[in-house]
C-alpha positions as CSV (number, residue, x, y, z in Angstrom):
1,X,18.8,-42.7,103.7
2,X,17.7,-40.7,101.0
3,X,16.7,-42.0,97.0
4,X,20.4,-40.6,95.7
5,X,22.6,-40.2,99.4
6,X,22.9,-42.1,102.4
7,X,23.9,-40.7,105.5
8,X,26.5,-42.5,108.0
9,X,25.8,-40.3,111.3
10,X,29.5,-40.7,113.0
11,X,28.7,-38.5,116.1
12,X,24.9,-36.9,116.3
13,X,24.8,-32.7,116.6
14,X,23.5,-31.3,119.8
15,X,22.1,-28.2,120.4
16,X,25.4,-26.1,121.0
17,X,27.5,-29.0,119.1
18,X,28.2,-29.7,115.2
19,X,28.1,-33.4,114.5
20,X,29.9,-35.7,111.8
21,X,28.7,-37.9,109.2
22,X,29.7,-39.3,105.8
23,X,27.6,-38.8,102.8
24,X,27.6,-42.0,100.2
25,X,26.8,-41.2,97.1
26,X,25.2,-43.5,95.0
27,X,24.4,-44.2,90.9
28,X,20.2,-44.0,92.1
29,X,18.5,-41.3,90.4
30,X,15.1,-39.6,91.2
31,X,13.0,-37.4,89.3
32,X,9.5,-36.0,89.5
33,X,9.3,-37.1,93.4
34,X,9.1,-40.7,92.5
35,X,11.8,-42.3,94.8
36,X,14.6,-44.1,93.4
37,X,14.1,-45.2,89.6
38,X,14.5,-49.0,88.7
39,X,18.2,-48.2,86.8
40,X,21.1,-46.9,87.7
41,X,23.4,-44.7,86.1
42,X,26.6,-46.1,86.7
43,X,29.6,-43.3,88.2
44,X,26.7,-40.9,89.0
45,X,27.1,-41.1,92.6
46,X,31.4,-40.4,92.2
47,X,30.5,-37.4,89.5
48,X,28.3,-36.1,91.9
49,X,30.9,-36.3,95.3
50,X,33.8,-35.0,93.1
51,X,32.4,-32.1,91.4
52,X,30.6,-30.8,95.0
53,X,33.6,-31.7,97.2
54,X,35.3,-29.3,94.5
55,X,32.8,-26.5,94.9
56,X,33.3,-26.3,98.6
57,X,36.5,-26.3,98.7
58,X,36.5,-23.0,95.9
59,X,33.5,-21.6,97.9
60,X,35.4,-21.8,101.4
61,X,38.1,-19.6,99.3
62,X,35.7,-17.2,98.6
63,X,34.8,-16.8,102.4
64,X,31.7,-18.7,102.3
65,X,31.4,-20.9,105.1
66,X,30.1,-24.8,104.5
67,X,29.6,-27.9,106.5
68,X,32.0,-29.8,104.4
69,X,35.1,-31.6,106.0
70,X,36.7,-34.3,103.4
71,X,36.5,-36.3,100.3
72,X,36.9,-39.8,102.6
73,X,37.1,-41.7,98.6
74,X,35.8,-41.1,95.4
75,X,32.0,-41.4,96.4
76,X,32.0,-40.3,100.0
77,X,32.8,-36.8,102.0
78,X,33.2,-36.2,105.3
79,X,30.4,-33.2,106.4
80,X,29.6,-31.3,109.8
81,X,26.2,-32.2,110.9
82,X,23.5,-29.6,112.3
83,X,20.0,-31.1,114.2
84,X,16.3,-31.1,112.1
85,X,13.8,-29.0,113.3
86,X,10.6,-29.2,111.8
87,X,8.8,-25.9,112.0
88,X,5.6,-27.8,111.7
89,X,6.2,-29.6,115.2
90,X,7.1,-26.8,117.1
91,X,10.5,-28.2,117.5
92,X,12.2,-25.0,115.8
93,X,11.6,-21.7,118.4
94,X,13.5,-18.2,118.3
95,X,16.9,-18.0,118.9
96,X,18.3,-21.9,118.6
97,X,21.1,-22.3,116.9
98,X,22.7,-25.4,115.2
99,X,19.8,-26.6,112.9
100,X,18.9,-26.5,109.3
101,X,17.4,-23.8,107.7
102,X,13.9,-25.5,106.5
103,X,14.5,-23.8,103.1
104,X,15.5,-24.5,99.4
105,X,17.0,-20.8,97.7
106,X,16.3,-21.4,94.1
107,X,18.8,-19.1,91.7
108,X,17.6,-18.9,88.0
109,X,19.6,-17.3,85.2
110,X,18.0,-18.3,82.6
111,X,14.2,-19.8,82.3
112,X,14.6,-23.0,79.7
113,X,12.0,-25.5,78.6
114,X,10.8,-27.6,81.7
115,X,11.2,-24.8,84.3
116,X,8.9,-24.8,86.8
117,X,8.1,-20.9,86.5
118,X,6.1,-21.6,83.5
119,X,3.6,-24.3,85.0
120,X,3.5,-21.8,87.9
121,X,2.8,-18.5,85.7
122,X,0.2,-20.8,83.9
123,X,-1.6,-21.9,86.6
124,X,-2.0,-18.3,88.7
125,X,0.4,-19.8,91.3
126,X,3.0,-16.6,90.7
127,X,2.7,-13.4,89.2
128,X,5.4,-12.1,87.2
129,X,5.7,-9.2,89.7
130,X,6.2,-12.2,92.5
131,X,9.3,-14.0,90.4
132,X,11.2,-10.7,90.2
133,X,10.2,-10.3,86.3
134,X,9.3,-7.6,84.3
135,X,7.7,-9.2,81.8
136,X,5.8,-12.8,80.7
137,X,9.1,-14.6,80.0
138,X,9.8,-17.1,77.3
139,X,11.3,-20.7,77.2
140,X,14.6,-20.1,76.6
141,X,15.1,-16.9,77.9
142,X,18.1,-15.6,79.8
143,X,17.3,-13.3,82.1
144,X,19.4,-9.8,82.6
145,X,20.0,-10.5,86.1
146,X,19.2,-13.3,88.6
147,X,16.3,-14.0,90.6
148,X,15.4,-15.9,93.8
149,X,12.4,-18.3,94.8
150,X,12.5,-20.2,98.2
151,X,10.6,-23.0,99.1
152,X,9.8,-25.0,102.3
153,X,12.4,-28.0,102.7
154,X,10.9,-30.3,105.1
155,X,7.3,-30.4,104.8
156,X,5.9,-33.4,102.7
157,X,5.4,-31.4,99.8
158,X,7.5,-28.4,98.6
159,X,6.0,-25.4,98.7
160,X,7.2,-21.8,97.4
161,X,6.8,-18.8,100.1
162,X,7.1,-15.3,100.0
163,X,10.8,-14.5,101.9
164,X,8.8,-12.8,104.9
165,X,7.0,-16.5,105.5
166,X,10.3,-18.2,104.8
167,X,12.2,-16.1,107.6
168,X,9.2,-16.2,110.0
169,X,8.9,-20.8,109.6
170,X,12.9,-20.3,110.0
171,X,13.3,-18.4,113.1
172,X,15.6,-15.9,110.9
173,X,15.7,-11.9,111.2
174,X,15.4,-9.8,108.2
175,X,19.4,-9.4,108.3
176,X,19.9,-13.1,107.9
177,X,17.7,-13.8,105.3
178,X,19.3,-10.9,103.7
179,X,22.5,-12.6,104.6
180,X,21.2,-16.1,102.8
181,X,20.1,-14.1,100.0
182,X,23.3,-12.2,99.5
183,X,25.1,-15.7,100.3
184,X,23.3,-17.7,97.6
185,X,23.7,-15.2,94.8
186,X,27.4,-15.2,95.7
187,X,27.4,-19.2,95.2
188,X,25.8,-18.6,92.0
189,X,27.9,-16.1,90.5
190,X,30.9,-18.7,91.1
191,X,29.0,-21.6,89.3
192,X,27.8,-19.6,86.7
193,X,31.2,-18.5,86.3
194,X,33.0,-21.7,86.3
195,X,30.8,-23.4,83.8
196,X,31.4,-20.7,81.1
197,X,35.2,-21.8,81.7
198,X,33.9,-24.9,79.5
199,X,31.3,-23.4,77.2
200,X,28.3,-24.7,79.5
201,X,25.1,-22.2,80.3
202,X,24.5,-22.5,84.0
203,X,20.6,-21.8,84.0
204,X,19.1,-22.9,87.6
205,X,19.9,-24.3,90.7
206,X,19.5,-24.6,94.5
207,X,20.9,-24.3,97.6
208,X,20.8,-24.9,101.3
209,X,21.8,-24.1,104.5
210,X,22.1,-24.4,108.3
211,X,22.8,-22.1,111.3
212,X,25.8,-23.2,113.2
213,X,26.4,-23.6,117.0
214,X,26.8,-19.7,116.7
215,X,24.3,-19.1,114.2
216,X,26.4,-18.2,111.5
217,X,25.2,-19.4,107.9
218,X,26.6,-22.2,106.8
219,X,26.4,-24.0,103.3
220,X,24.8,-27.5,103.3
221,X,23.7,-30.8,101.4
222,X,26.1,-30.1,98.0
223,X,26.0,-27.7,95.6
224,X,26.2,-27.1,91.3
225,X,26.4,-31.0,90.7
226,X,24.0,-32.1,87.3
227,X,21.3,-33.0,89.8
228,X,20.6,-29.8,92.2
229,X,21.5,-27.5,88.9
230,X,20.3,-27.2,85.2
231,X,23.2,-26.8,82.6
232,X,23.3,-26.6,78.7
233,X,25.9,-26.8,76.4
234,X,24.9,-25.0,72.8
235,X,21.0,-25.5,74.1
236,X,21.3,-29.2,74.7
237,X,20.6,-29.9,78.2
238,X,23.4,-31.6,80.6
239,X,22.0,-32.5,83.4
240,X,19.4,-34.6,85.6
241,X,17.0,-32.8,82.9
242,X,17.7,-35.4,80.0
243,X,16.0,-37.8,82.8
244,X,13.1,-35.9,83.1
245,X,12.7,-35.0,79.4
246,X,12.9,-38.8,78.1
247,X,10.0,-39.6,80.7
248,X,7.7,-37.0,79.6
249,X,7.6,-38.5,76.1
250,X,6.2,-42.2,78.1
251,X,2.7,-42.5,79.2
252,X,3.9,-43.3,82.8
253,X,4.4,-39.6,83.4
254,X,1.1,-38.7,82.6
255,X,0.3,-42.1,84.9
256,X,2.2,-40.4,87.7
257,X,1.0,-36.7,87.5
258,X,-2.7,-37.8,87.6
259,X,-1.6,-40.1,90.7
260,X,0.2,-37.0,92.4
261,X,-3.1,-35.3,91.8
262,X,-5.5,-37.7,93.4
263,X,-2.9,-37.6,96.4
264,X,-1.1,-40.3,96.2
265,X,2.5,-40.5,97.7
266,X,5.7,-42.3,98.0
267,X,5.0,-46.3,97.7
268,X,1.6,-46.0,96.0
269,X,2.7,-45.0,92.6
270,X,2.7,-46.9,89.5
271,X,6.3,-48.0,88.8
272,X,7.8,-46.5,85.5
273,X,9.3,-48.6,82.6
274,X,13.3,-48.9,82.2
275,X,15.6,-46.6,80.5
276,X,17.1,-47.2,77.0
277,X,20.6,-49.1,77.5
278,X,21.9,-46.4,75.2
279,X,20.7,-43.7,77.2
280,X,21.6,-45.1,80.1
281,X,25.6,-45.2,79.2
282,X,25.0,-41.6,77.0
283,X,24.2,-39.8,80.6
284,X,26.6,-41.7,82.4
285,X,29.4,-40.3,80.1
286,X,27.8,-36.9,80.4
287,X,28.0,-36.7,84.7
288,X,31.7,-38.3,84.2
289,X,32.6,-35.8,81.2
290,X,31.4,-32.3,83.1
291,X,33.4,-33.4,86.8
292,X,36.4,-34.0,84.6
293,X,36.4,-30.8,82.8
294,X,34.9,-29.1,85.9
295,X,37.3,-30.6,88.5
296,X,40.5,-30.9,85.8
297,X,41.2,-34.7,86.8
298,X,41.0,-37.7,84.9
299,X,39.4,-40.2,86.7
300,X,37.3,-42.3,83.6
301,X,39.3,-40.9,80.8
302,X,35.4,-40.1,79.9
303,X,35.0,-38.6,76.2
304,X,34.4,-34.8,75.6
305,X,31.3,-32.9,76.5
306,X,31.1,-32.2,72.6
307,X,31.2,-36.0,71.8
308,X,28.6,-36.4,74.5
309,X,26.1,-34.0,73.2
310,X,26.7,-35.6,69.7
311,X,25.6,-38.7,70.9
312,X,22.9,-37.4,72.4
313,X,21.8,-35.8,69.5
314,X,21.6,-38.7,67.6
315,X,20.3,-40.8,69.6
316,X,17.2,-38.1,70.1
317,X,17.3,-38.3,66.1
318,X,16.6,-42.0,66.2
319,X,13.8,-42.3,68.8
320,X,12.2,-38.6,67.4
């Protein structure tokens, strides 16, 4: 169960056998760790099946290998399942095959407001050097070429690494992580690619991915939907971001960010207010209008991206 998926396990992997389960995507959202908000944005979970149901079934074209079986309906696909290992345990040891890789590959083409490399460059946490830069970037900026963070996936805090740490907590040689590397750029040249098809700026994302019962790479979890990925249309954001950006203007994320820092977790936050009602139906028309541009099927009859942003705009006007 997760605070924007469930999981139906249909047959549980084994150590030399791929399992089956059924995602369920539902209209929960999360942002800044919280858990699942008190609204819902209503199609969210279909927007987010269709449009990465879509992606795998371009990636596999492209010779990239994923866990994905089926769209089973409009909010549920049919995936492969691999075991957990948590390096932490000692559960994951050289040479298994058939697990997750304990790893988020972060891809950023562009470094907007509200990316995370700023607070890290600000607080001594990277180095310029570190992020693949050769210069102090600025909000905004797109960069000339592509570059990579990883993180850890399944401790209780995310935490970035250097890619010698990430292959040594993943039990991978220096040829598969060069492998996952090559793989992940390869995923984000296709995104990026597809949303300039519809005027939209693919600026971030992330990725993740398992080791099969041979231990070949496999793509996992979903891929370029508005919540793993940051898009902007003419500078306007279009994704989970607009979340994120209403709650930073309400004194429950300052609430929140002093809680994270005297270590609170999951259940002992303070609970955040509602969303606007017209917010609330402004990003639900933006996850239906990018999966029916980006998928090319009706399914809401939702109105344009442009008209979208429009009302965005204005309704950013009337709160300032």
């Amino acid at each position: 169960m997760g605070s924007v998926k469930d999981l139906k396990v249909e047959k549980p992997a084994t150590g030399n056998e791929t399992g089956i389960g059924i995602f369920h995507f539902t209209d929960d959202y999360s942002v800044f760790d919280y858990g699942k908000m008190p609204d819902i944005i209503p199609g969210k979970g279909e927007a987010l099946c269709r449009i990465a149901a879509f992606n795998f079934e371009q990636l596999e074209k492209l010779g990239i290998k994923t866990h994905y079986r089926r769209l089973v309906k409009g909010n549920e696909m049919e995936v492969d399942l691999v075991r957990v290992l948590y390096p932490q345990k000692g559960e994951l040891k050289e040479g298994m095959s058939n697990y997750l890789v304990p790893l988020e590959v972060i891809f950023r083409n562009s470094l907007p407001e509200g990316s995370s490399v700023f607070k890290r460059l600000n607080k001594g946490q990277a180095t310029i050097e570190e992020l693949g830069l050769t210069k102090m970037p600025k909000p905004g900026e797109r960069l000339e070429s592509p570059i990579m963070d990883v993180s850890t996936k399944l401790e209780p805090s995310d935490r970035y690494l250097s890619w010698k740490e990430a292959g040594k907590i993943s039990c991978l040689s220096n040829e598969e992580v060069e492998k996952l590397k090559e793989t992940a750029l390869k995923i984000n040249d296709f995104l990026t690619k597809r949303a300039e098809k519809f005027g939209i700026e693919h600026a971030d994302g992330k990725v993740e991915f398992a080791l099969d019962p041979d231990r070949s790479l496999i793509l996992v979890d979903v891929c370029g939907t508005l919540d793993e990925n940051r898009f902007l249309y003419n500078g306007v954001h279009l994704s989970k971001q607009v979340l994120r950006d209403y709650y930073k203007t309400t004194p429950w994320y300052g609430v929140i960010e002093r809680e994270k820092g005297e270590g609170k977790g999951h259940g002992e936050f303070t609970a955040p207010e509602k969303l606007p009602k017209e917010l609330i139906g402004i990003v639900a028309n933006m996850y239906k209008s990018v999966t029916e541009a980006w998928t090319g099927k009706k399914i809401w009859n939702a109105p344009s991206i442009e008209k979208v942003i429009q009302q965005y705009r204005k309704f950013l006007e009337k709160v300032g």
